[in-house]
Biopython code that builds the backbone (N, CA, C, O; Angstrom):
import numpy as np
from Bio.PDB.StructureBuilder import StructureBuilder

atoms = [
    (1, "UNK", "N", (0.836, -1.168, 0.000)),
    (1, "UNK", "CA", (0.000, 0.000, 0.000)),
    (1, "UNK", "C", (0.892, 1.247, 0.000)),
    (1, "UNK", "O", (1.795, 1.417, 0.820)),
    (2, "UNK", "N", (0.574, 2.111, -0.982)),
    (2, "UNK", "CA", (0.920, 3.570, -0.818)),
    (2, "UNK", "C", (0.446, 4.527, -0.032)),
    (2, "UNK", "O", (-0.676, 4.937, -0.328)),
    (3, "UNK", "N", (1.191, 5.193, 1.254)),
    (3, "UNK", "CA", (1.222, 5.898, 1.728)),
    (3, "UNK", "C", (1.318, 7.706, 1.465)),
    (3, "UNK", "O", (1.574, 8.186, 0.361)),
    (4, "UNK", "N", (1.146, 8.254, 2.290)),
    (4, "UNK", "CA", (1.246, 9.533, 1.755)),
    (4, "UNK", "C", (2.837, 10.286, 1.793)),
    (4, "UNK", "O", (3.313, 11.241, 1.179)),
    (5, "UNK", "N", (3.144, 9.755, 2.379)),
    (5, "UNK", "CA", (4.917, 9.877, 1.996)),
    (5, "UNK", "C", (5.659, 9.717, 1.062)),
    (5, "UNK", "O", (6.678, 10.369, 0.835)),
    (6, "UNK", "N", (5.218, 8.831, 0.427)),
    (6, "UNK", "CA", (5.563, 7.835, -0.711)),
    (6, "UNK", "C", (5.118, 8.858, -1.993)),
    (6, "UNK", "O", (5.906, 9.174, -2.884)),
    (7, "UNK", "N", (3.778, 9.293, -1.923)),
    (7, "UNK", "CA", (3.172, 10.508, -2.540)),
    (7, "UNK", "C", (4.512, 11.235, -2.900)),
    (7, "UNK", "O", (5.430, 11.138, -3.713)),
    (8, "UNK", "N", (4.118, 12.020, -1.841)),
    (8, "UNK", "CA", (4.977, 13.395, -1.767)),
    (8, "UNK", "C", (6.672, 13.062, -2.285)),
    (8, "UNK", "O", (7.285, 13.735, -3.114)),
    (9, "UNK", "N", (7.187, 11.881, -1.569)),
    (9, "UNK", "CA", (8.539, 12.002, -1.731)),
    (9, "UNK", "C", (8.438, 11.547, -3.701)),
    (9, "UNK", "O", (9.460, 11.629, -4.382)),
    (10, "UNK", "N", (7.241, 11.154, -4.253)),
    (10, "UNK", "CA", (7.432, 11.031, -5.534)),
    (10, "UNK", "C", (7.704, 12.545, -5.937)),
    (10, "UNK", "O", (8.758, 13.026, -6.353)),
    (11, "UNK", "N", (6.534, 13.146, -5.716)),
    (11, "UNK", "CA", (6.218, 14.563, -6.443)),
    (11, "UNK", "C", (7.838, 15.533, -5.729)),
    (11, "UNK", "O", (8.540, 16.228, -6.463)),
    (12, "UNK", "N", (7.958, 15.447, -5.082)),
    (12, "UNK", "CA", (9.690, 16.269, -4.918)),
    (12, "UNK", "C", (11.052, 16.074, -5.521)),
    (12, "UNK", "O", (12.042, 16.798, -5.629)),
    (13, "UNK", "N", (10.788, 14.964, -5.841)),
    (13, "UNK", "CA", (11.872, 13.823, -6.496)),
    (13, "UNK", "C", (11.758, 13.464, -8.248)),
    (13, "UNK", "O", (12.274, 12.690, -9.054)),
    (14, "UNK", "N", (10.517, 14.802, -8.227)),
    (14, "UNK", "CA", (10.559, 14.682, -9.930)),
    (14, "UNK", "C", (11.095, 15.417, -10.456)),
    (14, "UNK", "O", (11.463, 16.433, -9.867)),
    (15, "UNK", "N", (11.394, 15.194, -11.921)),
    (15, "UNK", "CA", (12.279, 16.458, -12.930)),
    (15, "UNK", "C", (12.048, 17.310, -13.056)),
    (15, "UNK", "O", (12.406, 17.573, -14.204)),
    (16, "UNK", "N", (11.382, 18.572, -12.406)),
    (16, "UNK", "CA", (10.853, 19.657, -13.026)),
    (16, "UNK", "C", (11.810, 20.790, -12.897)),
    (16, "UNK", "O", (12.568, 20.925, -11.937)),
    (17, "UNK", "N", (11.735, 21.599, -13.918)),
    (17, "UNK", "CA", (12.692, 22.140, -13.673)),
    (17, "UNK", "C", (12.097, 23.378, -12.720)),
    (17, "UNK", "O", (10.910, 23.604, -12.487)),
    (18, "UNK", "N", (12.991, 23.943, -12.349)),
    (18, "UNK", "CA", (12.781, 25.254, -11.099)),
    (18, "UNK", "C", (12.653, 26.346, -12.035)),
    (18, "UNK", "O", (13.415, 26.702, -12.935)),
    (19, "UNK", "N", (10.827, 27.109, -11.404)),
    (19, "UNK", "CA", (10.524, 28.311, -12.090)),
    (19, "UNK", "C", (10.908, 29.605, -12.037)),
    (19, "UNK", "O", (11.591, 29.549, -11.015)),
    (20, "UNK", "N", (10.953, 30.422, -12.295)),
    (20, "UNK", "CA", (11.523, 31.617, -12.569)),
    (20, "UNK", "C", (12.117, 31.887, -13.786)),
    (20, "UNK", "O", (11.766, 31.236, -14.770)),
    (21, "UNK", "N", (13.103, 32.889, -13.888)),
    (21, "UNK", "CA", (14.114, 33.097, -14.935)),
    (21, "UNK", "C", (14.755, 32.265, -15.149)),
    (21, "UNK", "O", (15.146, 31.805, -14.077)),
    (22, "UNK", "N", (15.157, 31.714, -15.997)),
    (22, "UNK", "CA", (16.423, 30.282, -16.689)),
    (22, "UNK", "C", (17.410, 31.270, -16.811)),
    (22, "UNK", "O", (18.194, 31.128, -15.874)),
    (23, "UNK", "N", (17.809, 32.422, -17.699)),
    (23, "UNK", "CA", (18.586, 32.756, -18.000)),
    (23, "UNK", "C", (19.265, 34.478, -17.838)),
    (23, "UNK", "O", (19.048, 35.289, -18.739)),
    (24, "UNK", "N", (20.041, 34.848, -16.653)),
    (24, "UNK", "CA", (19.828, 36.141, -16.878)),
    (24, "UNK", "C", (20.220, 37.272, -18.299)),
    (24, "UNK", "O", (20.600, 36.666, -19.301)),
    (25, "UNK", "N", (20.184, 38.050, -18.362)),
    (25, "UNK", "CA", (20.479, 38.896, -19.348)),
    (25, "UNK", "C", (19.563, 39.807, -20.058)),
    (25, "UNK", "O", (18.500, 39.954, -19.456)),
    (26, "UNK", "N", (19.680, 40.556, -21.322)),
    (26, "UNK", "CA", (18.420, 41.692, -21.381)),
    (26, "UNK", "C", (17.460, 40.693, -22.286)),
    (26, "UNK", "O", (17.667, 39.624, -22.860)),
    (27, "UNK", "N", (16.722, 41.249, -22.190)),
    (27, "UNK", "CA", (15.192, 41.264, -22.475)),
    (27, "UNK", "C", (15.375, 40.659, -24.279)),
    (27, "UNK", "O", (16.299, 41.014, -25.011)),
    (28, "UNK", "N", (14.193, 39.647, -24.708)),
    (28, "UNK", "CA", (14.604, 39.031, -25.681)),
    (28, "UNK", "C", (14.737, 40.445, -27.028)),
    (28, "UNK", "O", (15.341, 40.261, -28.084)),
    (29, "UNK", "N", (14.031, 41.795, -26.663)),
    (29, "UNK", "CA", (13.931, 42.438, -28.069)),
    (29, "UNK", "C", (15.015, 43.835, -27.709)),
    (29, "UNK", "O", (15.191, 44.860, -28.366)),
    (30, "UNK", "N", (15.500, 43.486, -26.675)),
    (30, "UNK", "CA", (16.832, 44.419, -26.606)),
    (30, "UNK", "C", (17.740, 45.243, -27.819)),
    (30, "UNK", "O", (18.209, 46.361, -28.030)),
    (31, "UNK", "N", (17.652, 43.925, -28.445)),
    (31, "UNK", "CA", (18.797, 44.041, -29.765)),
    (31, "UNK", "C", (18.593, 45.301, -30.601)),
    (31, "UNK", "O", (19.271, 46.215, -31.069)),
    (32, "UNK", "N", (17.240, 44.871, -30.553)),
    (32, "UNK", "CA", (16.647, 45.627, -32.222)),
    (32, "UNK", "C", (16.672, 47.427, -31.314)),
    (32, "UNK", "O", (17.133, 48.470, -31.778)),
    (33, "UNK", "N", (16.099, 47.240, -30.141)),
    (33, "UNK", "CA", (15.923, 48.621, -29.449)),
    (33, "UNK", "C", (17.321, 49.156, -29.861)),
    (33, "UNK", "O", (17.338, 50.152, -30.584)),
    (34, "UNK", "N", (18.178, 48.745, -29.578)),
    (34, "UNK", "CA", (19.573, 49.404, -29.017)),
    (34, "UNK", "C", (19.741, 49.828, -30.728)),
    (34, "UNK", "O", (20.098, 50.985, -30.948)),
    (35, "UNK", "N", (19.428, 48.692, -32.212)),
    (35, "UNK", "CA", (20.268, 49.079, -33.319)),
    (35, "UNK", "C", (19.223, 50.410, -33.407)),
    (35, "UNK", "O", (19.911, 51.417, -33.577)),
    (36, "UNK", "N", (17.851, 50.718, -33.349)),
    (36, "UNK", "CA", (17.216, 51.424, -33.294)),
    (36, "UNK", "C", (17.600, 53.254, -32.782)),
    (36, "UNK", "O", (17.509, 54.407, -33.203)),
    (37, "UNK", "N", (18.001, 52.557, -31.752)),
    (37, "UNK", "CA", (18.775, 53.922, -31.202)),
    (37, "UNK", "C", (20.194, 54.020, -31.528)),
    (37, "UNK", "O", (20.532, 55.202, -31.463)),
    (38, "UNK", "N", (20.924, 53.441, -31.772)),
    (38, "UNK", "CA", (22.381, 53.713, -32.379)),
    (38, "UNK", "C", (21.983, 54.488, -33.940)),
    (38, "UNK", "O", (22.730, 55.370, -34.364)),
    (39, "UNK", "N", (20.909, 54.121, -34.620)),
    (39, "UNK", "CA", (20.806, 54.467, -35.858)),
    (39, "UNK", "C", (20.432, 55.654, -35.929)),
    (39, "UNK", "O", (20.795, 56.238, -36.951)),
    (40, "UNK", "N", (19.741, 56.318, -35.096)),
    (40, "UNK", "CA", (19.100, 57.822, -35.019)),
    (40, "UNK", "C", (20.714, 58.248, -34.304)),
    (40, "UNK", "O", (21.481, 58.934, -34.980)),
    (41, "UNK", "N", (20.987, 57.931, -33.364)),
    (41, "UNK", "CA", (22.201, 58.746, -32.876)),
    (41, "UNK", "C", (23.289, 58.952, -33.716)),
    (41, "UNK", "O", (23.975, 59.969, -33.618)),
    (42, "UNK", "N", (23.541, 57.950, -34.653)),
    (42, "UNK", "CA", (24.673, 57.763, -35.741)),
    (42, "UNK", "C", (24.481, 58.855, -36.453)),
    (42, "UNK", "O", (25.302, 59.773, -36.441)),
    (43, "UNK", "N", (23.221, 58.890, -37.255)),
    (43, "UNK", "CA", (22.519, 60.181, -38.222)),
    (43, "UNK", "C", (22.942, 61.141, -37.814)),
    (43, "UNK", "O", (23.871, 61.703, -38.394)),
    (44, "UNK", "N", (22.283, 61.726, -36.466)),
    (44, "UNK", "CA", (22.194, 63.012, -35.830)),
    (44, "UNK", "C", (23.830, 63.500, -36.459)),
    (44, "UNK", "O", (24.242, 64.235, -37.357)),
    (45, "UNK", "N", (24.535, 62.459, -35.220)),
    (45, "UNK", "CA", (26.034, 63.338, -35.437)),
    (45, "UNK", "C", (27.131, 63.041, -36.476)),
    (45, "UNK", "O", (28.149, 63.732, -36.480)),
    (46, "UNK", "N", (26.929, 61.850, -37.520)),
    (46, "UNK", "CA", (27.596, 62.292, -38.585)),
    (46, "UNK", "C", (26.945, 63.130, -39.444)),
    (46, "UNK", "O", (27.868, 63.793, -39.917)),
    (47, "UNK", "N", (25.781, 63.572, -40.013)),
    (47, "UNK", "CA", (25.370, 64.093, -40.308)),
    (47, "UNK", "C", (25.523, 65.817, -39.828)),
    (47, "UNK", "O", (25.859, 66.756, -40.549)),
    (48, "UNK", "N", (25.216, 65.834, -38.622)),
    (48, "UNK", "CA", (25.123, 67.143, -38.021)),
    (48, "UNK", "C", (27.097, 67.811, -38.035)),
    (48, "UNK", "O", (27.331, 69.019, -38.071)),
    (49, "UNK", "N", (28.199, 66.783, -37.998)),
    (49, "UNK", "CA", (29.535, 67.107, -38.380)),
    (49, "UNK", "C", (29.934, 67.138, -39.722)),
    (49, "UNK", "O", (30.943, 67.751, -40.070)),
    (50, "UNK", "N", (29.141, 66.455, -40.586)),
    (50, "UNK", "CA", (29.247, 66.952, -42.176)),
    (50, "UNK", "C", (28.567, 68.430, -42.143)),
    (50, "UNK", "O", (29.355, 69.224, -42.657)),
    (51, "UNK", "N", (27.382, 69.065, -41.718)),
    (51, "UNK", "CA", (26.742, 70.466, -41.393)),
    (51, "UNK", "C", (27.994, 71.376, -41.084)),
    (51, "UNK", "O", (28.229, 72.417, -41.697)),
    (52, "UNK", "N", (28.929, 70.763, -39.859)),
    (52, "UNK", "CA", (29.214, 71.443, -38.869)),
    (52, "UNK", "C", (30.511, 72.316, -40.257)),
    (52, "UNK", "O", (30.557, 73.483, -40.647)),
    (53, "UNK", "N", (31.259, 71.251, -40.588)),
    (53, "UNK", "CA", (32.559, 71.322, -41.391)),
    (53, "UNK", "C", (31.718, 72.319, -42.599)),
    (53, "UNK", "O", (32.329, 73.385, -42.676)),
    (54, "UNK", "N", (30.633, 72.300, -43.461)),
    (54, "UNK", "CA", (30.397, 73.267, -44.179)),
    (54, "UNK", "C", (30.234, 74.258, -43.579)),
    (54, "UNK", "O", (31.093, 75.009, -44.042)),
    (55, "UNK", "N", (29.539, 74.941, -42.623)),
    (55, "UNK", "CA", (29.435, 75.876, -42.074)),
    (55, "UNK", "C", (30.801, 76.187, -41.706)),
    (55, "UNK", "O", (30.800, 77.417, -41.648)),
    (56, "UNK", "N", (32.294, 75.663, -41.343)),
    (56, "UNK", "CA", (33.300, 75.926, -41.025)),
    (56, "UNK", "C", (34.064, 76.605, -42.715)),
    (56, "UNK", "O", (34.927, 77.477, -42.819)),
    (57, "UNK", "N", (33.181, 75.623, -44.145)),
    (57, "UNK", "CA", (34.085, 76.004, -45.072)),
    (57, "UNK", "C", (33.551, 77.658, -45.902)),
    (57, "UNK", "O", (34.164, 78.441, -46.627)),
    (58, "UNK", "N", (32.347, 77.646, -45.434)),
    (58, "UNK", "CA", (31.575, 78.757, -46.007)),
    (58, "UNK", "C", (31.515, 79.995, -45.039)),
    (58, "UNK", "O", (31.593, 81.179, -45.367)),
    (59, "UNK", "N", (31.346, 79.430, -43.675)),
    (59, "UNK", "CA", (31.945, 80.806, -42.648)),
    (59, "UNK", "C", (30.417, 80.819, -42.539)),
    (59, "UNK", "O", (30.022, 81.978, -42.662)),
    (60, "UNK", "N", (29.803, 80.287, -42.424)),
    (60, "UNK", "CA", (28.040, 80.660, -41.822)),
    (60, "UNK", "C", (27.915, 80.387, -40.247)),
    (60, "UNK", "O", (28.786, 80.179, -39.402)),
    (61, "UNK", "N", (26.273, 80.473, -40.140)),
    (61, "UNK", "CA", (26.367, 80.505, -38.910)),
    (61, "UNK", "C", (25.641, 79.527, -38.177)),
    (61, "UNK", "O", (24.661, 79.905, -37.535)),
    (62, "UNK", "N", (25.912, 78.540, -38.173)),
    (62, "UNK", "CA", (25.208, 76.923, -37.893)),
    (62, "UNK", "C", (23.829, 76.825, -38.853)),
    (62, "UNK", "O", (22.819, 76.675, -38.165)),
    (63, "UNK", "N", (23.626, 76.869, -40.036)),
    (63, "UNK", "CA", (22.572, 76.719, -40.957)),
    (63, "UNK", "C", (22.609, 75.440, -41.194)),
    (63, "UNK", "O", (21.668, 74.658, -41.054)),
    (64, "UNK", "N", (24.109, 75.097, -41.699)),
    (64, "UNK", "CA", (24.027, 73.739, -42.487)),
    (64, "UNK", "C", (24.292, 72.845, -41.140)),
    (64, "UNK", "O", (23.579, 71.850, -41.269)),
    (65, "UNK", "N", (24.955, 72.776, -39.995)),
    (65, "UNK", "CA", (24.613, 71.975, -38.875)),
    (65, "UNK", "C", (23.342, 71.864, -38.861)),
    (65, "UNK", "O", (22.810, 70.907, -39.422)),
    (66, "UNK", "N", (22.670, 72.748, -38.267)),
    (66, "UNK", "CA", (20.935, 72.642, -37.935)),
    (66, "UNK", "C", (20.683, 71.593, -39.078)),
    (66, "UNK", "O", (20.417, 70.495, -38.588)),
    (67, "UNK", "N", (20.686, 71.593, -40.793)),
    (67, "UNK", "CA", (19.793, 71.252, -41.454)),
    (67, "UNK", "C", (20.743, 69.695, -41.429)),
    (67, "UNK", "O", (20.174, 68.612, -41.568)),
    (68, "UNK", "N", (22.102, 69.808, -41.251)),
    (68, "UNK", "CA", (22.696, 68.071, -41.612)),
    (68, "UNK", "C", (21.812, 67.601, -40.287)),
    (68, "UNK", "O", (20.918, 66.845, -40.668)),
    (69, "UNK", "N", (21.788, 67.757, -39.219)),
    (69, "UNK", "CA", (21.096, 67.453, -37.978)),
    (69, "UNK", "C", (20.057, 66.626, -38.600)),
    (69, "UNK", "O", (19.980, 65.398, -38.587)),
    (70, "UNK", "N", (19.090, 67.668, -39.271)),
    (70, "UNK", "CA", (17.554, 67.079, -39.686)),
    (70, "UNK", "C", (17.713, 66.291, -40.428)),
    (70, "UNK", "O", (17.004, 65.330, -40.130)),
    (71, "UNK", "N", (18.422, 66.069, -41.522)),
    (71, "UNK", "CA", (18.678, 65.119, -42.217)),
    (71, "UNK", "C", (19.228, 63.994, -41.619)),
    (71, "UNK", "O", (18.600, 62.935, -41.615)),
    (72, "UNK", "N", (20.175, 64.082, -41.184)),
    (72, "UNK", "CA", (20.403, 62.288, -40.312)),
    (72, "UNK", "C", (19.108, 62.162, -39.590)),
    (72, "UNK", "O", (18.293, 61.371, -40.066)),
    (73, "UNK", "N", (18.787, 62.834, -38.492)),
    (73, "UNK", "CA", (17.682, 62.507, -38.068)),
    (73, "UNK", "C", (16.529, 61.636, -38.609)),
    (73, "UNK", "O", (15.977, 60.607, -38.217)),
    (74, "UNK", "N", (16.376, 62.521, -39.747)),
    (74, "UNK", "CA", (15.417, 61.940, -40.785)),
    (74, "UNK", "C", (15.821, 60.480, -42.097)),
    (74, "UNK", "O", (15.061, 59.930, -42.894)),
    (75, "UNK", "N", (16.983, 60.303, -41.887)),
    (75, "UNK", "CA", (18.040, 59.238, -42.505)),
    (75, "UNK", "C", (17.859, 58.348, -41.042)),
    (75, "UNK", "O", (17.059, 57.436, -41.252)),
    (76, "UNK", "N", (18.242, 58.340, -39.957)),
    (76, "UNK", "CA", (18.109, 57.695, -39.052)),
    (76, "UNK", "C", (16.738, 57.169, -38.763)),
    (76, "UNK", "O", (16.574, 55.992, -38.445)),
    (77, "UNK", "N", (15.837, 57.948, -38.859)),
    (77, "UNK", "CA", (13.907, 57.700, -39.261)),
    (77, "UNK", "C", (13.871, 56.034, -40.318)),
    (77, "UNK", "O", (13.468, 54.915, -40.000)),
    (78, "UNK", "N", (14.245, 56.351, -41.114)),
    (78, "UNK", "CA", (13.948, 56.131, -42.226)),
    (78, "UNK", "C", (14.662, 54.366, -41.861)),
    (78, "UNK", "O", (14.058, 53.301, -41.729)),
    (79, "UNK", "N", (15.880, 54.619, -41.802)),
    (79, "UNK", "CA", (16.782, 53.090, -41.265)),
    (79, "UNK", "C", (15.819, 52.564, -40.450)),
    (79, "UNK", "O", (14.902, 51.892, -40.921)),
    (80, "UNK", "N", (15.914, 52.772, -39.386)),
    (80, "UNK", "CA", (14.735, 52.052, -38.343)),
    (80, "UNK", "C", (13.389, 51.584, -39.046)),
    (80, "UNK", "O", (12.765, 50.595, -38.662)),
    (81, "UNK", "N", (13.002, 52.385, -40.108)),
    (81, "UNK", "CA", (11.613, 51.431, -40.369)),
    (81, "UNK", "C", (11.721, 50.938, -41.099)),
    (81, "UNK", "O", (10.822, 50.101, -41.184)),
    (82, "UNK", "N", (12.792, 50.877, -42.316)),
    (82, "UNK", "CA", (13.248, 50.208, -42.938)),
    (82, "UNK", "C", (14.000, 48.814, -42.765)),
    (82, "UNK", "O", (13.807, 47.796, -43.430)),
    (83, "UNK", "N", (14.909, 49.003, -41.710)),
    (83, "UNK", "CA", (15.423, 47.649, -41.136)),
    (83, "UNK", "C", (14.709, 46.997, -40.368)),
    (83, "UNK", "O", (14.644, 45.772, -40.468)),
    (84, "UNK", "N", (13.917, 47.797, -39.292)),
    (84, "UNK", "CA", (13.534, 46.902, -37.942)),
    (84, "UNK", "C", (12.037, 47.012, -38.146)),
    (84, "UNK", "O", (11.282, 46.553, -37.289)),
    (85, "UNK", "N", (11.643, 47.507, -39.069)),
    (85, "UNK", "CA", (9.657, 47.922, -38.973)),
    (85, "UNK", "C", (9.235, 46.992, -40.095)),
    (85, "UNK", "O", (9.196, 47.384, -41.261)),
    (86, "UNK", "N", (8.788, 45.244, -39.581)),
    (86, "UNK", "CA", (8.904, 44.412, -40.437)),
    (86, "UNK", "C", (7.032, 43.991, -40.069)),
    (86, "UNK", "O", (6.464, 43.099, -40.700)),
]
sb = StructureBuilder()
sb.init_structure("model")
sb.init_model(0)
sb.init_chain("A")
sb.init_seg("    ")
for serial, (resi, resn, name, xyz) in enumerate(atoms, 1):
    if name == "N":
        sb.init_residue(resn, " ", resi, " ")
    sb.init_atom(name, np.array(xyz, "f"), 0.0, 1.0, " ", f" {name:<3s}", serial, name[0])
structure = sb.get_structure()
């Protein structure tokens, strides 16, 4: 006859694995966030230092910064939904 010990010491003594997290580290859609934001930040400032250097060769007064700015910005827009907006 089975007892209730016998029970229990089955159910403790089985394979299951232990719940929680298995694995630490970031979050499964991390990746895409981070290329997401490297790609707008990339824009901004190569873009906004191609601006910067015309405005240095023409002697203005941050015009073409401001507008290389918008343009990566908007180049950086554009990557993100293009690469990661599937």
């Amino acid at each position: 006859m089975i007892g209730t010990t016998d029970i229990v010491r089955g159910v403790m003594a089985g394979d299951h694995p232990p719940q929680g997290p298995h694995r630490p580290g970031p979050p499964p859609g991390a990746g895409q966030g981070w290329a997401a934001v490297s790609y707008l930040i990339a824009g901004i400032v190569v873009w906004g230092f191609v601006g910067w250097l015309v405005d240095r060769h023409f002697h203005t007064s941050g015009v073409a910064t401001a507008i290389g700015s918008l343009v990566g910005a908007a180049g950086g827009i554009y990557l993100v939904v293009r690469r990661l907006g599937q």
